[in-house]
C-alpha positions as CSV (number, residue, x, y, z in Angstrom):
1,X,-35.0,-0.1,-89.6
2,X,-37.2,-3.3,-89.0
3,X,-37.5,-6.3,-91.1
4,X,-40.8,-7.6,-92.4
5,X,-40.5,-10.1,-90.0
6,X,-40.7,-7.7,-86.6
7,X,-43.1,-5.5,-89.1
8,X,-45.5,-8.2,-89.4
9,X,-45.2,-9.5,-85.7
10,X,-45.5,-5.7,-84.3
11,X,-48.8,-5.9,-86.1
12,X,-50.5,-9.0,-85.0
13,X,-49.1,-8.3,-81.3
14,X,-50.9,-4.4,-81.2
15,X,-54.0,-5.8,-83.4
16,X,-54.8,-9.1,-80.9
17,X,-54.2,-6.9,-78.0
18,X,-56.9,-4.3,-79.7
19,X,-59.1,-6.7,-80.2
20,X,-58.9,-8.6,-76.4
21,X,-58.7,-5.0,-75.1
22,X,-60.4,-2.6,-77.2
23,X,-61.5,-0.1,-74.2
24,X,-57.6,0.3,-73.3
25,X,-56.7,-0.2,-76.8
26,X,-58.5,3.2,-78.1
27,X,-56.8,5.0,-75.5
28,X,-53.5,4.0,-75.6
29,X,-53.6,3.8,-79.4
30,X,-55.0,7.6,-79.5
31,X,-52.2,8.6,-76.9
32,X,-49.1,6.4,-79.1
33,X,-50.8,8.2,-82.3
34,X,-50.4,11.8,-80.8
35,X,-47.3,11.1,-79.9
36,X,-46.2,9.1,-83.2
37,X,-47.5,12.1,-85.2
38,X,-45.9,15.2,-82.9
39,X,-42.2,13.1,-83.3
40,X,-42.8,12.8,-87.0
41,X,-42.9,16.5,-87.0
42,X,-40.1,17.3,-85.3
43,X,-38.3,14.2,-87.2
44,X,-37.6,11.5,-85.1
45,X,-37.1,8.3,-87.0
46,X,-39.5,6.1,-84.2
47,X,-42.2,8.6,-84.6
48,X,-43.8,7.4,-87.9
49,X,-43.6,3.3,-86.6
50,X,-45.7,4.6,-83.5
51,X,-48.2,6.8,-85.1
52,X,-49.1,3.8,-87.4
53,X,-49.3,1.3,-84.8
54,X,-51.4,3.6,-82.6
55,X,-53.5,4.5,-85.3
56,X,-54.3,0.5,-85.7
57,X,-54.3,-0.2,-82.3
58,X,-57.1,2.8,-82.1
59,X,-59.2,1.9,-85.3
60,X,-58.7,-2.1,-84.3
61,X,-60.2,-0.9,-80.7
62,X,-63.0,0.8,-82.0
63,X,-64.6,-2.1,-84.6
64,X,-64.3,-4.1,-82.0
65,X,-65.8,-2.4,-79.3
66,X,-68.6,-1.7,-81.9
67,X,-68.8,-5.2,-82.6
68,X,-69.1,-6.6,-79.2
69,X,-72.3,-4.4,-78.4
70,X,-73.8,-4.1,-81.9
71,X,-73.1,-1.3,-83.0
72,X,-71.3,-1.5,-86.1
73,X,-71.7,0.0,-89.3
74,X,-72.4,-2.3,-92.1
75,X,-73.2,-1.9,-95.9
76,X,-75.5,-4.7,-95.8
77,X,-77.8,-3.3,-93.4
78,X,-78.2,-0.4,-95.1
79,X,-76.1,1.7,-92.2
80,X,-74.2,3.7,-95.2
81,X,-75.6,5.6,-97.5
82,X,-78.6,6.5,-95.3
C-alpha cells in the first residue's frame, strides 16, 4: 500500500494539474472515477486509490473552471439557499 508520503504527493500532483487543466481534468477525472469505481466492484486493490483521485481530479476541475469564468456558487452571495 502507499505511505502518506506518496498519499500526499499523489494529491497535490492530480489537484495542481486540476487546477492548471481543469477542461481535461473533468474528463479524465470522470473517466479514472468510472473506472476506479467498476474495479472496486469487482475487487481490485488499485481501484479504490483511482476512483478517489479521479473523483478530486473531477471536483478540483470543476471549481476551477467555475472560478475562472464566474460562475461559482458562493454562500456569501446568496447563491445557496435561493
Amino acid at each position: 500500500m502507499w505511505d502518506l508520503t506518496t498519499a500526499l504527493l499523489a494529491t497535490a500532483a492530480v489537484a495542481g494539474g486540476a487546477v492548471a487543466l481543469p477542461p481535461l481534468a473533468r474528463v479524465v477525472g470522470g473517466f479514472c472515477a468510472v473506472i476506479g469505481m467498476l474495479g472496486t466492484l469487482r475487487g481490485r486493490t488499485w481501484a479504490p486509490t483511482v476512483a478517489a483521485l479521479g473523483l478530486l481530479a473531477w471536483f478540483v476541475g470543476h471549481w476551477s473552471f467555475a472560478v475562472r469564468r464566474g460562475r461559482a456558487l458562493s454562500v456569501v452571495d446568496g447563491a445557496v439557499g435561493d
